[in-house]
Residue frames as qw, qx, qy, qz and C-alpha x, y, z in Angstrom:
[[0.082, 0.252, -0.963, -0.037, 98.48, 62.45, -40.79],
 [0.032, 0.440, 0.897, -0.027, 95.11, 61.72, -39.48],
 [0.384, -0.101, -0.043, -0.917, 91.75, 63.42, -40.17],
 [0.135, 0.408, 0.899, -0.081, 88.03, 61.86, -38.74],
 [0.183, -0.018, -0.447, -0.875, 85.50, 63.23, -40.96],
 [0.605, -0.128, 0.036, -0.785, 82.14, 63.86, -38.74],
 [0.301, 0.141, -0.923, 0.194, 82.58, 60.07, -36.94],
 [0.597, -0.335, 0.202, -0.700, 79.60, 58.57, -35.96],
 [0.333, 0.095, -0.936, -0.066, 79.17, 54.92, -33.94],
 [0.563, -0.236, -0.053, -0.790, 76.28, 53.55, -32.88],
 [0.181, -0.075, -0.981, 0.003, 75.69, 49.87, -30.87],
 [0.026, -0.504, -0.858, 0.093, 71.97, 49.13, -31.18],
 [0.039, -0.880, -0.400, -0.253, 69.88, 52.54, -30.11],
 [0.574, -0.662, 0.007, 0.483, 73.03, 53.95, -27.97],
 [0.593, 0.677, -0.151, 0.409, 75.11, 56.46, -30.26],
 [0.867, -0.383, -0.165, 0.272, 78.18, 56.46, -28.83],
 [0.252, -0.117, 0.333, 0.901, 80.35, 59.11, -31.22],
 [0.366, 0.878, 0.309, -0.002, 78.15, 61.51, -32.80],
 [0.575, 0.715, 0.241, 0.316, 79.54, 63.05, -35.95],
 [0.611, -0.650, 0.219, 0.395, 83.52, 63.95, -34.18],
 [0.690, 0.662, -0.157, 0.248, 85.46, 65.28, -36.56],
 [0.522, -0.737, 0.319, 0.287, 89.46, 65.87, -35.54],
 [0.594, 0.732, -0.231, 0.242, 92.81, 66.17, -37.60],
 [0.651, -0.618, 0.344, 0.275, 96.46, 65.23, -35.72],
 [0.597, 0.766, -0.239, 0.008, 99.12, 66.20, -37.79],
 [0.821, 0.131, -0.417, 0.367, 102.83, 64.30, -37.91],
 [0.426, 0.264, -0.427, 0.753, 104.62, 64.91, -34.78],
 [0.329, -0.569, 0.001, -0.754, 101.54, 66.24, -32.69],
 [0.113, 0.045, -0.691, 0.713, 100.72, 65.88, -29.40],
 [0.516, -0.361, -0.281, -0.724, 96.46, 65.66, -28.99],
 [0.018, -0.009, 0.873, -0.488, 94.50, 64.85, -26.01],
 [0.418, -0.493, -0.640, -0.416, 91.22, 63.47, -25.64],
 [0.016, -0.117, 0.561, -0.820, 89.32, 64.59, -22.41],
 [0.568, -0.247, -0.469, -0.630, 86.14, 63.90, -21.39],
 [0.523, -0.366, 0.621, -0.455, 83.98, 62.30, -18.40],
 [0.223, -0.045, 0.968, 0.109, 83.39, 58.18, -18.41],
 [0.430, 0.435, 0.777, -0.146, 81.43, 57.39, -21.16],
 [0.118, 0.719, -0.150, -0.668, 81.83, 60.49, -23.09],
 [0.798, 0.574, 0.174, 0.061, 83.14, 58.10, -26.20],
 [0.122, 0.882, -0.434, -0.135, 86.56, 58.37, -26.11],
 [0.456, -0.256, 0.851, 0.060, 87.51, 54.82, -26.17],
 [0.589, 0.483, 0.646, 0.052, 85.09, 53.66, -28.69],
 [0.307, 0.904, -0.167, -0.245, 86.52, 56.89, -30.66],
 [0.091, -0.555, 0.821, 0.102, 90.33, 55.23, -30.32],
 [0.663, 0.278, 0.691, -0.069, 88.14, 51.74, -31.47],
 [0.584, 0.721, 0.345, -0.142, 87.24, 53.29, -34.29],
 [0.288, 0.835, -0.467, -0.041, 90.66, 55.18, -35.79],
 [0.083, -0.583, 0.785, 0.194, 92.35, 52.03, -35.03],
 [0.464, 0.207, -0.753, -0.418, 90.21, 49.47, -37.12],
 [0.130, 0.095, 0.906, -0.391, 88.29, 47.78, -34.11],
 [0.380, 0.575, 0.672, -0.271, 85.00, 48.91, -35.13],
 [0.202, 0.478, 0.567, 0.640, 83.31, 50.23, -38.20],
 [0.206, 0.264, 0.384, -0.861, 82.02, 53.64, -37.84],
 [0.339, 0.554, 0.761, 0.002, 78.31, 54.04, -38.98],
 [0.021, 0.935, 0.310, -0.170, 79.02, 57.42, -40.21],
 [0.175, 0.982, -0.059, -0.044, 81.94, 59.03, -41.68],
 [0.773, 0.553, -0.287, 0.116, 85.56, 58.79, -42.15],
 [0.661, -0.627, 0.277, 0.305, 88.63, 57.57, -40.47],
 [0.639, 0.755, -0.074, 0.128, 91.35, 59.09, -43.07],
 [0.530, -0.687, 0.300, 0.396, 95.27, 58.28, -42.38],
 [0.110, -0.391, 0.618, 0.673, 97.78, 59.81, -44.97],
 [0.269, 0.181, -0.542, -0.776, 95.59, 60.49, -47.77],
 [0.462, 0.049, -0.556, -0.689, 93.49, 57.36, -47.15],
 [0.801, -0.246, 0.126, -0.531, 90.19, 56.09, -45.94],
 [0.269, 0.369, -0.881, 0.125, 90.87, 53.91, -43.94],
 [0.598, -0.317, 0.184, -0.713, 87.17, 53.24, -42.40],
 [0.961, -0.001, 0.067, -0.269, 86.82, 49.73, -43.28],
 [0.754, 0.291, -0.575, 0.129, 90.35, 48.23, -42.81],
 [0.820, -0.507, -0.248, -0.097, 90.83, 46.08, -40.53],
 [0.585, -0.791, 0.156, 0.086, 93.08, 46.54, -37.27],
 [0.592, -0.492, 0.476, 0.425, 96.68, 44.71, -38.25],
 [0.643, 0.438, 0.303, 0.550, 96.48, 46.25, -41.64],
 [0.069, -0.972, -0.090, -0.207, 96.07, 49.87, -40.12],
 [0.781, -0.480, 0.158, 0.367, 98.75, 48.62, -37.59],
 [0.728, 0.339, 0.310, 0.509, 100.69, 48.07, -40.96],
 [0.315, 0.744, 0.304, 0.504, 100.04, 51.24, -42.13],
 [0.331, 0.279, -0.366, 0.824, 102.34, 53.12, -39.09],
 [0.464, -0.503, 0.130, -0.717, 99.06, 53.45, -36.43],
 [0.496, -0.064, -0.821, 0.276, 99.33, 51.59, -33.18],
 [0.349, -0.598, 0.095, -0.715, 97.46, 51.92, -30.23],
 [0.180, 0.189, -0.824, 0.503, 97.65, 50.80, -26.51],
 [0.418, -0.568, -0.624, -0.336, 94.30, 49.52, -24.56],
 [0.228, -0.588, 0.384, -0.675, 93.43, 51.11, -21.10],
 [0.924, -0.100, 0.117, -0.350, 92.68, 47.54, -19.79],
 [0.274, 0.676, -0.636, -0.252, 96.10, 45.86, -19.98],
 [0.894, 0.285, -0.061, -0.340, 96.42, 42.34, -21.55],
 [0.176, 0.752, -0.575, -0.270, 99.48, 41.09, -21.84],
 [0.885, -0.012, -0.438, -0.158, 100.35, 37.28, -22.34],
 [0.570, -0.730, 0.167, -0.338, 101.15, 36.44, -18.92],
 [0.811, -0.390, 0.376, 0.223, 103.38, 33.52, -19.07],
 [0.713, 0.552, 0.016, 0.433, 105.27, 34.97, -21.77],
 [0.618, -0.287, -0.142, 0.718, 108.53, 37.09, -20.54],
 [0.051, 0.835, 0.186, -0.515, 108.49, 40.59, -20.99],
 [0.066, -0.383, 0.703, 0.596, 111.02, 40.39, -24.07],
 [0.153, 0.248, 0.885, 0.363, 109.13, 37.62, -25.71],
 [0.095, 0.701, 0.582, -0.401, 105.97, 40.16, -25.66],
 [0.037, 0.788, -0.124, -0.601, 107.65, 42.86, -27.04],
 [0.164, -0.137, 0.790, 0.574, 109.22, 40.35, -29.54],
 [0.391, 0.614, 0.672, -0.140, 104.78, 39.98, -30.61],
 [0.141, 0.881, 0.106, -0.438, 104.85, 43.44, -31.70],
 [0.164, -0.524, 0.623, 0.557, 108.19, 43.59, -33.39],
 [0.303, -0.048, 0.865, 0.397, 107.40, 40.45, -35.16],
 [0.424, 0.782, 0.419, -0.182, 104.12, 42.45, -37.07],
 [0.302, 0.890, -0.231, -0.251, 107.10, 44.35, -38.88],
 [0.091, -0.572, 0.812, 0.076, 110.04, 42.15, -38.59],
 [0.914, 0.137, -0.100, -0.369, 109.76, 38.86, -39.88],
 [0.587, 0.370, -0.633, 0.343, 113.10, 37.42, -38.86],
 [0.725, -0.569, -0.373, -0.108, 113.04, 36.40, -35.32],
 [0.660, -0.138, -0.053, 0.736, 116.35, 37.20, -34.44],
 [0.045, 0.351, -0.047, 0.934, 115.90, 41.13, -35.65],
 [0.521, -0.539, -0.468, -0.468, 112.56, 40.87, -33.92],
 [0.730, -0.490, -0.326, 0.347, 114.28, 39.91, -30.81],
 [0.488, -0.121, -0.156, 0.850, 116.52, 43.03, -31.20],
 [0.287, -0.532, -0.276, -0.747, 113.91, 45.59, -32.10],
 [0.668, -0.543, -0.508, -0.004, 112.47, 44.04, -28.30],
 [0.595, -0.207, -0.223, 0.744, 115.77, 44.83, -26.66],
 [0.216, 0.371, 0.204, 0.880, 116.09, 48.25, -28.38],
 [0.291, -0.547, -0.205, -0.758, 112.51, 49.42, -26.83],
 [0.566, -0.723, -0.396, -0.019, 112.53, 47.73, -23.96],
 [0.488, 0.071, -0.054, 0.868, 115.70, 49.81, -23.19],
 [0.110, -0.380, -0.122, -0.910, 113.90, 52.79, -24.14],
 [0.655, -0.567, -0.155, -0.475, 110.68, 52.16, -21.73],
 [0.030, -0.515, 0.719, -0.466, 113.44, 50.92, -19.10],
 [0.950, -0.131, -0.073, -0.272, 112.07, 47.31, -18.72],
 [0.557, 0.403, -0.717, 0.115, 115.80, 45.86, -18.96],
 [0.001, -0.451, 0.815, -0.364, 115.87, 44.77, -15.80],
 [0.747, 0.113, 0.504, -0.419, 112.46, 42.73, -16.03],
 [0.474, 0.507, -0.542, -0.474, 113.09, 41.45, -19.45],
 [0.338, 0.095, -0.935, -0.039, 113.24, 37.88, -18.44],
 [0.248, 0.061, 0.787, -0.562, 110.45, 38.06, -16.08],
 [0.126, 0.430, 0.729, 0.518, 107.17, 36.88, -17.12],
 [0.145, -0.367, -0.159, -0.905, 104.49, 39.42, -17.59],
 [0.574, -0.563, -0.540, -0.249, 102.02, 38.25, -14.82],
 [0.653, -0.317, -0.288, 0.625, 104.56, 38.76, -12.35],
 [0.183, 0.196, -0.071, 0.961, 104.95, 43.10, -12.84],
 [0.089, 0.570, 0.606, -0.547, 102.86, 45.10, -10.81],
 [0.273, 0.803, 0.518, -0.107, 100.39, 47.51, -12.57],
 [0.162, 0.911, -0.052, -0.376, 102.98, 50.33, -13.56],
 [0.218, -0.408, 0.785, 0.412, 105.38, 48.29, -15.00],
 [0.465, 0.527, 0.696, 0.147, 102.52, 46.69, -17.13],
 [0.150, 0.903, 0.204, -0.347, 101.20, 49.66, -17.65],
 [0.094, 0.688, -0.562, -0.448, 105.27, 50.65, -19.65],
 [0.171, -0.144, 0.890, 0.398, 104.99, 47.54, -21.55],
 [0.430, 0.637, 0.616, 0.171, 101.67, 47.57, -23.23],
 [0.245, 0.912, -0.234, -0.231, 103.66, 50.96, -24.60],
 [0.385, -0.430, 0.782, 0.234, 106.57, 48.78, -25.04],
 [0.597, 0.219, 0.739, 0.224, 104.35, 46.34, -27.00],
 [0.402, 0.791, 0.448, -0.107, 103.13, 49.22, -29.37],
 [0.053, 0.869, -0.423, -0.252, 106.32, 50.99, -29.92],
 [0.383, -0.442, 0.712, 0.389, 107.59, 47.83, -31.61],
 [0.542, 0.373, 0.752, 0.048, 105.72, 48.20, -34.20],
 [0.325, -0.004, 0.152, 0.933, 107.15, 51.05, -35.37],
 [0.109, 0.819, 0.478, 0.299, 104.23, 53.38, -35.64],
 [0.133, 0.413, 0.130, 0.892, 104.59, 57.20, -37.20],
 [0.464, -0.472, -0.051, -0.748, 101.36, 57.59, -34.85],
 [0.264, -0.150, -0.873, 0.382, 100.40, 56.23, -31.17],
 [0.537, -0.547, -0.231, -0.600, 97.02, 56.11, -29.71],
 [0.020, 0.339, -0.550, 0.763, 97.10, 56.17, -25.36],
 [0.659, -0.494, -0.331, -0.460, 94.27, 55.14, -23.58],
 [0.566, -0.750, 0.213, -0.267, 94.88, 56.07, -19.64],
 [0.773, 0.117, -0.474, 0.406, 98.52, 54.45, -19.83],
 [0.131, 0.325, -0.585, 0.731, 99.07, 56.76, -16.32],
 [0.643, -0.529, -0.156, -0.531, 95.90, 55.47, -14.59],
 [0.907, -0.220, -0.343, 0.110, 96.87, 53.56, -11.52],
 [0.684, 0.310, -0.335, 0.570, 100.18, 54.95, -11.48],
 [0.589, -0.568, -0.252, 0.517, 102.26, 56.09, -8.06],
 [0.028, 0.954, 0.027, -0.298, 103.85, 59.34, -8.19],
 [0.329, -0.536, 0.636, 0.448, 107.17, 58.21, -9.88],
 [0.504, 0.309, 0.777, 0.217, 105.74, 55.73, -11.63],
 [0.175, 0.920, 0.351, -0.022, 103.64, 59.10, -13.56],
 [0.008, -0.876, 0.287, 0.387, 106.57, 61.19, -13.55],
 [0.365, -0.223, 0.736, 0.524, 108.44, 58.55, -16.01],
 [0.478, 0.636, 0.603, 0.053, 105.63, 58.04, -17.91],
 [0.221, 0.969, 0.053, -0.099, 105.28, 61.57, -18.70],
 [0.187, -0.735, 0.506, 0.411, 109.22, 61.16, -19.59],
 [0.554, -0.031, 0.750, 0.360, 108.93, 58.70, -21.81],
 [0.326, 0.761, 0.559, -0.051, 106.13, 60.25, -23.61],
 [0.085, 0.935, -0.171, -0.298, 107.94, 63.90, -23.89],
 [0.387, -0.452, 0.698, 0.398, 111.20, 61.31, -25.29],
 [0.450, 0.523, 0.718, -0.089, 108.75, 59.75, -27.59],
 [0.155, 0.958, 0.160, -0.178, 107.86, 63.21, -29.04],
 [0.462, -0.752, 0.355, 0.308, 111.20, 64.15, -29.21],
 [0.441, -0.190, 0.790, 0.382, 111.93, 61.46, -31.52],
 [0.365, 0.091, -0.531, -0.759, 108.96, 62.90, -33.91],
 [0.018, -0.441, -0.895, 0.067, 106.28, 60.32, -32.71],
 [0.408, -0.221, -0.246, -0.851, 102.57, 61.57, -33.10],
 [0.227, -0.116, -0.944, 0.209, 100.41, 61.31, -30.37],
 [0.566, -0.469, -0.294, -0.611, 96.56, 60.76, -29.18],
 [0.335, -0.058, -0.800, 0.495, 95.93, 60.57, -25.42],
 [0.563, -0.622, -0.335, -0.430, 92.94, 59.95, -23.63],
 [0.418, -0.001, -0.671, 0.613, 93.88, 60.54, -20.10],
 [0.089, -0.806, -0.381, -0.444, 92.02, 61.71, -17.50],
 [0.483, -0.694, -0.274, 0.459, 94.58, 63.54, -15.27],
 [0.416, 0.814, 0.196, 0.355, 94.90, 66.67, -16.33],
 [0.346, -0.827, 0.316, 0.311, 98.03, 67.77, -14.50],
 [0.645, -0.030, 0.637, 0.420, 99.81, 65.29, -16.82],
 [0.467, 0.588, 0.574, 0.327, 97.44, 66.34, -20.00],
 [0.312, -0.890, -0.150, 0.297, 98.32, 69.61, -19.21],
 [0.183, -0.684, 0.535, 0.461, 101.94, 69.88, -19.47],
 [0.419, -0.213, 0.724, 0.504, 101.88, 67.41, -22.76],
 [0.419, 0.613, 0.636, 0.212, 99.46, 67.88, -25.19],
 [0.163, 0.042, 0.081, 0.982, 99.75, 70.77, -27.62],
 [0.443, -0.165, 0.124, -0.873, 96.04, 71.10, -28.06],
 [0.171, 0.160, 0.912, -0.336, 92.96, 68.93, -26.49],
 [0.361, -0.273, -0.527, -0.719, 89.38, 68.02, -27.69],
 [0.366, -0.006, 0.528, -0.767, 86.74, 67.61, -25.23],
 [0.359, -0.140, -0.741, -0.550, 84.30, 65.14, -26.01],
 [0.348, 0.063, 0.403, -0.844, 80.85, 65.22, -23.75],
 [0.706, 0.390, 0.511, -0.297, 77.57, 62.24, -24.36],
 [0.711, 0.242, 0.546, 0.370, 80.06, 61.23, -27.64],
 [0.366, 0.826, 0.300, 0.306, 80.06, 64.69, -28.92],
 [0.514, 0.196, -0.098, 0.829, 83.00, 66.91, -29.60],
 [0.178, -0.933, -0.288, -0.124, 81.90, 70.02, -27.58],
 [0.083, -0.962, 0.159, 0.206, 85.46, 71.89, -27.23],
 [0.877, -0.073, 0.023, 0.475, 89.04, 71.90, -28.79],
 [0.020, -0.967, 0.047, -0.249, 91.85, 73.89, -28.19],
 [0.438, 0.498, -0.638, 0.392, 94.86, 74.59, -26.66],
 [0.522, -0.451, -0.672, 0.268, 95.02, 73.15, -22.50],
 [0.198, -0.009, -0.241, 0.950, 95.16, 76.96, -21.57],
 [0.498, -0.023, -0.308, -0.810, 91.64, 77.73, -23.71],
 [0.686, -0.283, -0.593, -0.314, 89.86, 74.60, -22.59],
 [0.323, -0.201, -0.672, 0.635, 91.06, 74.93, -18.85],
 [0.054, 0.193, 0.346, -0.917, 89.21, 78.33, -19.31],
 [0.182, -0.123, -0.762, -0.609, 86.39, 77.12, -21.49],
 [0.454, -0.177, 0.559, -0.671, 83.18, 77.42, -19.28],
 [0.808, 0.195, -0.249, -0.497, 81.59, 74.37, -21.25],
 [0.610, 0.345, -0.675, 0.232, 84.46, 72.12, -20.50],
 [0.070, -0.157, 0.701, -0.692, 84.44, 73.34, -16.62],
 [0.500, -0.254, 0.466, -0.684, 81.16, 72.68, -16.28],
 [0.837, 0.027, -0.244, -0.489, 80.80, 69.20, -17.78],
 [0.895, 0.048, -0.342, 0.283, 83.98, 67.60, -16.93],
 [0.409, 0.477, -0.380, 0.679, 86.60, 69.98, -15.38],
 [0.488, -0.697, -0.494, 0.178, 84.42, 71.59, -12.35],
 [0.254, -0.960, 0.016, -0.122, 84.90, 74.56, -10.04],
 [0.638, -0.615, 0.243, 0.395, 88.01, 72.79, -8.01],
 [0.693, 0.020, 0.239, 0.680, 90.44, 72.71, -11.13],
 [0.076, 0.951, 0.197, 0.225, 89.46, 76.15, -12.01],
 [0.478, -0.854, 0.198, 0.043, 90.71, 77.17, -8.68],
 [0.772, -0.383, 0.307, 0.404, 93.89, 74.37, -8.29],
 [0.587, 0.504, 0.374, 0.511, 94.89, 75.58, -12.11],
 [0.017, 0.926, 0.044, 0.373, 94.65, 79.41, -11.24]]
């Protein structure tokens, strides 16, 4: 469904991506991994129409899609969630979700049920009338997935939607995500706990000063001695064994 074809972005003299290639087929499950800075945000920039790469391709279903912009890619069944959430604060949690919806829906009224429908699914009903300024950080955290899942996309892009989170709070997540799947969604997740990235991803890339430098399944990159020693270390070795 996607393919990046040797992705390179550059701001000023900083390359940020050097020449990443990667491929996520319908229904997968990929993780990004990597330490801060590594270029894994400005990678998810780039496959979802925020920036131009300076270098190679960003190809979904069949076609280059380097140089359209963001809410036609949306269109085109890719959505993605920011690790920085945003939401409009004195809007209600419904009327948020109804944003999304209303990039596919164009009736306000179905728009409003497409809201309902997902905020169900990410178990928001009981905030649904509250506004968004008012939820604490994990409940934000399920509605900027809320706002992206109403936009029907074939493909979701993650960026650290379990940072922050409490121990419950993290164990839904990781249920919604495995429901998600379930239902055939295709997903990319930067995350960087890797108990979580662990048990969901089928396989994981590794990305190191913007450059791809392992992928594989989470068994083969847990044991990967490139991976341990740039990002993983000695302790997860151990806690993992």
């Amino acid at each position: 469904m996607l393919e990046l074809d040797a992705v390179t972005k550059r701001f000023g003299g900083l390359t940020a991506v050097r020449q990443v290639s990667l491929r996520a087929a319908p229904g997968e499950i990929v993780g990004i991994i990597g330490p801060n800075g590594a270029g894994k945000t400005t990678l998810f920039n780039v496959i979802s129409g925020f920036y131009t790469p300076d270098e190679g391709r960003v190809v979904l279903d069949g076609h280059d899609v380097s140089r359209v912009p963001a809410h036609q890619i949306c269109a085109r069944g890719l959505c993605r969630t920011f690790q920085i959430v945003k939401p409009f604060g004195n809007l209600s949690v419904e009327d948020n979700v109804m944003v999304g919806a209303l990039t596919r829906l164009h009736a306000v009224s179905a728009a409003r049920e497409e809201a309902r429908r997902v905020i169900a699914l990410c178990r928001l009903e009981p905030f649904a009338a509250s506004p968004a300024r008012s939820l604490p950080i994990g409940l934000r955290k399920r509605l900027e997935v809320a706002r992206a899942l109403a936009t029907r996309p074939r493909l979701l892009l993650l960026d650290e939607v379990m940072a922050g989170l409490n121990a419950t709070e993290l164990a839904e997540m990781i249920a919604l995500i495995r429901a998600l799947h379930a239902e055939g969604l295709g997903l990319i997740i930067i995350e960087h706990i890797m108990a979580a990235m662990m048990r969901l991803a089928q396989r994981i890339v590794v990305l190191h000063h913007g450059e791809k430098i392992a992928e594989g399944t989470p068994q083969s990159i847990a044991e990967d001695r490139r991976v341990v020693d740039a990002y993983l270390g000695e302790e997860f070795v151990l806690a993992d064994a």
